[in-house]
C-alpha positions in Angstrom: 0.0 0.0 0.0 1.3 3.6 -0.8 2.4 5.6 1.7 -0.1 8.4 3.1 1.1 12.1 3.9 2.4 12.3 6.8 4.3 8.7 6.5 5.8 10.3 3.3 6.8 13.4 5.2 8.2 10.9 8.1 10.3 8.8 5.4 12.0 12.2 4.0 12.6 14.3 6.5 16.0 12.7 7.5 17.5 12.2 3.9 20.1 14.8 3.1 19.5 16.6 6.7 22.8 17.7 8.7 22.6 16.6 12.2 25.0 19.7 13.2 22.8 22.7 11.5 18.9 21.0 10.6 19.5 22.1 7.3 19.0 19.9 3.9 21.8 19.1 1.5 20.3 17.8 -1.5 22.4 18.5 -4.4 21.8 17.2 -8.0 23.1 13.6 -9.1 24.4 13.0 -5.3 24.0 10.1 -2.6 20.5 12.4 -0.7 18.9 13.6 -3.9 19.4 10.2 -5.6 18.0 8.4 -2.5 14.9 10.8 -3.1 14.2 10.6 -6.7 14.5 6.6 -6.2 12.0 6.9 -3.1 9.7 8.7 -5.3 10.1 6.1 -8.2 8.8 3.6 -5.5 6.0 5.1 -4.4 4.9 5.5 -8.0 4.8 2.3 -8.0 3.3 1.6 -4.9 0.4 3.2 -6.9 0.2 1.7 -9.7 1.5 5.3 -11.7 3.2 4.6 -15.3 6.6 6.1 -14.4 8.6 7.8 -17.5 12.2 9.4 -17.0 14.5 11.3 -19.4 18.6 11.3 -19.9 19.1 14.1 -17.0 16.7 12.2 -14.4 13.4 14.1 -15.1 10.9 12.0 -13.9 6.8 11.6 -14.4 4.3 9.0 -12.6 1.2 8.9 -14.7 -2.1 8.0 -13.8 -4.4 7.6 -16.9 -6.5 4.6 -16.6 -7.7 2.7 -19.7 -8.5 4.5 -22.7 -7.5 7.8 -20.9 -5.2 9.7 -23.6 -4.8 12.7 -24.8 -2.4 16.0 -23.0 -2.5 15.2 -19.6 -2.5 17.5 -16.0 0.7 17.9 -14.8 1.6 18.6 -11.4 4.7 18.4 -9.1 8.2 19.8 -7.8 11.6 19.4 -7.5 13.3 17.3 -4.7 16.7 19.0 -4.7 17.5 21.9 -2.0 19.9 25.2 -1.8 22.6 24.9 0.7 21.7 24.7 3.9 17.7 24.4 2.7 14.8 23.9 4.5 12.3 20.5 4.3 9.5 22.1 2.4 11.1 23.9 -1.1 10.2 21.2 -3.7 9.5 18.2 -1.6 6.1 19.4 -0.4 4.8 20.2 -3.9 5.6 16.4 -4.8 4.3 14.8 -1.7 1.3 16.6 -1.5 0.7 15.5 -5.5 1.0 11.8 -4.6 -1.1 12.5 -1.7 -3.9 14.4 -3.8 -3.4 11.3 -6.4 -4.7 9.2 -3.5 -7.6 11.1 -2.4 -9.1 11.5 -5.8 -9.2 7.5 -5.4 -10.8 7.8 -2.2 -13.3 10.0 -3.8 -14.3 7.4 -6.4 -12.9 9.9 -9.2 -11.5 8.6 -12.8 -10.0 11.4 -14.3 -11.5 12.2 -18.3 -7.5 13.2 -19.2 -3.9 11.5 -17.7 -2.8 13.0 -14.3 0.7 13.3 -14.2 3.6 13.8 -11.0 6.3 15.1 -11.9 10.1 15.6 -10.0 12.3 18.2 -12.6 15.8 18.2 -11.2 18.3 20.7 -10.2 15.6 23.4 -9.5 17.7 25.1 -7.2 20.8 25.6 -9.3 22.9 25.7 -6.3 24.7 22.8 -7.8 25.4 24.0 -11.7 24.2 27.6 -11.4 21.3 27.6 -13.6 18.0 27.4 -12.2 15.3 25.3 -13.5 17.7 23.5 -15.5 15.7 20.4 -15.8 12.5 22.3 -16.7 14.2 24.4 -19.4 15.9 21.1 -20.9 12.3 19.4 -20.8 11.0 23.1 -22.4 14.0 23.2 -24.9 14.7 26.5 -22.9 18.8 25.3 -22.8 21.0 24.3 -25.3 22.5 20.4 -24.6 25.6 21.5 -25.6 25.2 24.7 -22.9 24.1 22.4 -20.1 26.6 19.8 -20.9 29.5 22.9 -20.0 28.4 23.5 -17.0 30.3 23.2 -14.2 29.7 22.8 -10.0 32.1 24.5 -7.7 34.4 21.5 -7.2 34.5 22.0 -11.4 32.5 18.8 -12.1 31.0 18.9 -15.1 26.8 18.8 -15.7 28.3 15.9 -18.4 30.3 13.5 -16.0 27.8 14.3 -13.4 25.3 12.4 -15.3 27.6 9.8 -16.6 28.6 9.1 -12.6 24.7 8.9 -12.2 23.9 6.5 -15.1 22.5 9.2 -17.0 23.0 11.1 -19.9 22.9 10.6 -23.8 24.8 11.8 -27.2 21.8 14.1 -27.6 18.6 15.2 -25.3 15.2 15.6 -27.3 12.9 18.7 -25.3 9.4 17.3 -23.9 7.3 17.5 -26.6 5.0 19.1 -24.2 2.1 20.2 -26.9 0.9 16.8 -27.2 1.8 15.1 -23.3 1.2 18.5 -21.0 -2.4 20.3 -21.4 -2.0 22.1 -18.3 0.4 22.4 -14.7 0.1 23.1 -11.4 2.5 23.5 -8.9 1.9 23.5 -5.3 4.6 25.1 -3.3 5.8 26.6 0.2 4.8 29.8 0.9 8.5 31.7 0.3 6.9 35.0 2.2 4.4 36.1 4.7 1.5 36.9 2.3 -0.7 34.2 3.4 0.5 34.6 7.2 -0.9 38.4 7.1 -3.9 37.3 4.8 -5.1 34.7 7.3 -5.6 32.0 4.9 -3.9 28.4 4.6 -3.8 28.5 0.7 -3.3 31.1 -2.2 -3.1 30.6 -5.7 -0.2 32.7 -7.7 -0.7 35.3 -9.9 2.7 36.1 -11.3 6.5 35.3 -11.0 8.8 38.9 -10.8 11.7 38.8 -13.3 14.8 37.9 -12.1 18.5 37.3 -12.7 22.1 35.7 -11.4 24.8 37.8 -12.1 28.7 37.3 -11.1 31.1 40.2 -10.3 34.7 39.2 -11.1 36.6 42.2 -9.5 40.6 41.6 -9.9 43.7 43.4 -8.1 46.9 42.6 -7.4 47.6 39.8 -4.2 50.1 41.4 -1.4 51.4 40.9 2.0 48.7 42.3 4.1 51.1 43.7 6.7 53.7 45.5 3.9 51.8 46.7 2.1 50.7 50.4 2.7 46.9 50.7 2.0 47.7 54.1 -0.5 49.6 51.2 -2.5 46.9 49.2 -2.4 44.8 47.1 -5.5 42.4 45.3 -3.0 39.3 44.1 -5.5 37.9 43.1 -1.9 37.1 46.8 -1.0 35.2 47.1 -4.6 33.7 44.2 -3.7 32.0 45.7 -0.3 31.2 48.8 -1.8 29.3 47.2 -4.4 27.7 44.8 -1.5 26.5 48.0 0.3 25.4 49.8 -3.0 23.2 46.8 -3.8 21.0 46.9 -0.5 20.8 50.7 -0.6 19.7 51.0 -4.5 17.6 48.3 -4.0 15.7 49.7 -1.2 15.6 52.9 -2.8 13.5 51.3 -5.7 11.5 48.7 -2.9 13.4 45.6 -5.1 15.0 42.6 -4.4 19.3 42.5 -4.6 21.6 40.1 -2.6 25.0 38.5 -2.9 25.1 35.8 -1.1 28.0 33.8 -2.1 31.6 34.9 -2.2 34.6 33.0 -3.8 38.2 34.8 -2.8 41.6 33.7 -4.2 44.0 33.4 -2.8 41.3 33.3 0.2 44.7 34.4 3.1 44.3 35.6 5.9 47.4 37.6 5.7 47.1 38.1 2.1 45.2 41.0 0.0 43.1 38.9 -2.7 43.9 39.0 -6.3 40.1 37.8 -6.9 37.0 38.6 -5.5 34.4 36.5 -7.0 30.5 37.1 -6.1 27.1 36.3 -7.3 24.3 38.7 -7.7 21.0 38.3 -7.0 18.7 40.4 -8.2 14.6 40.1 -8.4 12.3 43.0 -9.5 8.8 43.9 -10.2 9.5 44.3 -13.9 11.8 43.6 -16.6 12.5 47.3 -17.0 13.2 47.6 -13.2 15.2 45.0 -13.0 17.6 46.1 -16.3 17.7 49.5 -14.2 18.6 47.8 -11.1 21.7 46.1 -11.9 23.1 48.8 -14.7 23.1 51.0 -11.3 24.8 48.7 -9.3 27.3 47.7 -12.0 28.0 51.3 -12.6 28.8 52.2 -8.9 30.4 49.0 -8.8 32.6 50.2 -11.9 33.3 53.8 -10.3 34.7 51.9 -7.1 37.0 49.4 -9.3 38.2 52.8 -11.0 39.1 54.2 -7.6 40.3 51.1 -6.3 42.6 50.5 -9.4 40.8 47.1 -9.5 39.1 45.8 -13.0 35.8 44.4 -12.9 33.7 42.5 -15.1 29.7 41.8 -15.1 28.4 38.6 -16.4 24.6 37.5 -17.0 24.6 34.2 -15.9 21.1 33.0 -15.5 18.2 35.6 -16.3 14.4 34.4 -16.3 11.5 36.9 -18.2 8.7 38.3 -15.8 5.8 35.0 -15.7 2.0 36.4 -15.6 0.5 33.1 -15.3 -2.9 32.6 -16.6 -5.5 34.7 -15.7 -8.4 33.1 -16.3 -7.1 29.5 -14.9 -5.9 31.3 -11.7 -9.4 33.0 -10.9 -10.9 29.9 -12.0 -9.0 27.9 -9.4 -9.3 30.5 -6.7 -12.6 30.9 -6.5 -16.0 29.2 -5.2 -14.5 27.2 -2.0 -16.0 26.2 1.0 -14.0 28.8 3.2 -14.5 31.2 0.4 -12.0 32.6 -2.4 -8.1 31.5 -2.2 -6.0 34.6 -2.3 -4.2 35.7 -5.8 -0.3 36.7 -4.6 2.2 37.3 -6.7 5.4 35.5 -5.8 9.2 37.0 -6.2 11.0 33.1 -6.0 11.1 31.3 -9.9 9.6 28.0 -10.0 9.3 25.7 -12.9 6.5 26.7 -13.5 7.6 29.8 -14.6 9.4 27.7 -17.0 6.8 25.7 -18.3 4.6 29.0 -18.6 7.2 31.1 -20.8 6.5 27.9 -23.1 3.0 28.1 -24.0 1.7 25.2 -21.4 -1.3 27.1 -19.2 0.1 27.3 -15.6 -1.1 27.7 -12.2 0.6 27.1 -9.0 -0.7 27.1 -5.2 1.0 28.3 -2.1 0.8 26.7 1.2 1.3 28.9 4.5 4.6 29.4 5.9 3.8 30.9 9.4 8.0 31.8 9.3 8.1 33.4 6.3 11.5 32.1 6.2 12.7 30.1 3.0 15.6 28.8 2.2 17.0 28.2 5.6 16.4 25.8 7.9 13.5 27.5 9.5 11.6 27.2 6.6 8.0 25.7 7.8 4.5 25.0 7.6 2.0 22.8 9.9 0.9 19.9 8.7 -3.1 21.0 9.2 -2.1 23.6 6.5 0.3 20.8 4.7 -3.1 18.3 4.9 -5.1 21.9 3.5 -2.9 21.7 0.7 -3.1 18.5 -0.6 -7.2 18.8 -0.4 -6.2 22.2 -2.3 -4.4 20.3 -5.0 -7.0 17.6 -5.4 -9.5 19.7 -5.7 -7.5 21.6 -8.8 -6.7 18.6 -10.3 -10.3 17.2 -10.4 -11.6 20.6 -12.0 -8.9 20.4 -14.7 -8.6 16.5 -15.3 -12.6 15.9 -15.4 
């Protein structure tokens, strides 16, 4: 028999979990996120689901019982964290879809189109940089050849990392997602307080804000940190923390979104002035215009500094994903005429694939589950299993609109 909620939530909440911090290590292709996507395979299974999988470990469980064809309802997350992630980002959107598949059983329901669960990998792209890199593959969003180049930070390559996981191939052939995906919808953690201030256990999205990865190379010249008087100085570290400081001040000036939160220094010395200063920009706006603005002002007090400092810098777009207005009319339809009332439309400022599966032409929707933290991507990241068990009645509830 397949495993209910809670005994699902109970199997995964020890797999990739440090016992020193509470946070979740579950990188692409490695022992914790493998364990997962194989745990998932099982309970698909356990269910009787038609599982499918692609060379880079994509993987959908389809219900369609017999004679049952046609573009199915997709739905499902990701199981791979940041570092030092919470439990919930990714794993509760496909728990609660294998749950939801089980109470539209209970209810005696045979869905008129395929149901499908589905686990895209490398979500995160805390291991190869790029975010939704399964879902863009799947969406023919990515280059194979692009992918394949990637690198992590130990500089293993996307390529071996697949080979050293059994997957791979020569060539990868995008979802043909026309004919197999009618429709998805993601449920998903709450990355905010919205719902917390709104009152309500569940919300339905109304749009994704543009957003963008961008790393700052600033370069100097490596010295002896005691000899070396600080007028002779090419220290790319000091451009570096100006531009840190100019990133939270223009972006609160504008009520945006910038962060760098990771840092790579060379020759990383104590006693040594770096040569290299290495670090990655986050930056999320309301719109694509405000987020072009954004960065050109931090690049360009960034590039005054370097001047000043006699350091050199260069700006490089690494991963930038297109504002995301998901369906109107699916959203409202979802929302509205419930028990307890209307679901809440948010907007959300965290990319999903769903964003990447809207941008190519599949009609999208995604539901939120209340985070009484408001804390994501940490290990405080939360949410009670009342509003969990709200959730998956949420999602059921969507899929038997769309798949009757």
């Amino acid at each position: 028999m397949p495993d209910d909620f809670e005994r699902m939530w109970a199997d995964l909440a020890p797999v990739g979990r440090s016992a020193a911090s509470g946070g979740y290590f579950r990188q692409p292709y490695l022992s914790a996120e493998t364990e997962l996507r194989a745990w998932f395979v099982a309970q698909a299974h356990a269910r009787g689901l038609r599982v499918e999988s692609d060379p880079v470990g994509n993987v959908v469980a389809w219900w369609a019982p017999s004679g049952v064809t046609g573009p199915g309802v997709l739905t499902g997350s990701h199981l791979d964290s940041v570092l030092e992630g919470g439990a919930y980002d990714g794993p509760l959107g496909v728990v609660s879809a294998l749950a939801a598949v089980d109470v539209l059983r209970s209810r005696g329901f045979v869905p008129a189109r395929p149901i499908g669960v589905s686990v895209f990998v490398e979500e995160e792209g805390s291991r190869f940089g790029l975010a939704c890199l399964g879902s863009r593959l799947a969406a023919g969003a990515v280059a194979w050849s692009d992918a394949l180049a990637l690198r992590d930070r130990d500089g293993v390559s996307f390529e071996d990392a697949l080979s050293g996981a059994g997957l791979g191939a020569a060539a990868y052939e995008p979802w043909d997602l026309a004919s197999t995906v009618g429709c998805f919808v993601e449920l998903h953690v709450e990355q905010g307080r919205d719902l917390v201030d709104r009152g309500a256990a569940v919300g339905v999205a109304s749009e994704i804000w543009p957003h963008g990865r961008y790393r700052f190379d600033f370069t100097g010249s490596a010295n002896h940190a005691g000899t070396t008087r600080m007028e002779d100085r090419a220290d790319p570290m000091l451009t570096y923390a100006m531009t840190a400081l100019a990133a939270n001040k223009q972006a609160r000036l504008v009520e945006q979104r910038a962060t760098f939160g990771r840092l790579e220094v060379v020759p990383n010395g104590t006693n040594a002035i770096p040569s290299r200063v290495t670090a990655w920009l986050d930056a999320r706006c309301s719109s694509e215009s405000a987020l072009e603005a954004l960065v050109d002002t931090i690049s360009g007090q960034a590039q005054d500094r370097a001047d000043r400092d006699g350091t050199l810098l260069e700006v490089t777009a690494e991963s930038v994903s297109s504002s995301v207005a998901f369906d109107p009319a699916l959203a409202r339809s979802l929302a509205a005429d419930h028990e307890e009332g209307d679901w809440p439309v948010i907007p959300t400022q965290a990319g999903h694939d769903a964003g990447i599966l809207s941008a190519a032409g599949v009609p999208t929707a995604m539901l939120f589950v209340r985070n009484p933290t408001g804390i994501s991507h940490s290990p405080d990241e939360h949410a009670e299993i009342p509003d969990c068990l709200v959730g998956v009645s949420a999602l059921a509830d969507t899929l038997e609109r769309l798949a009757r």
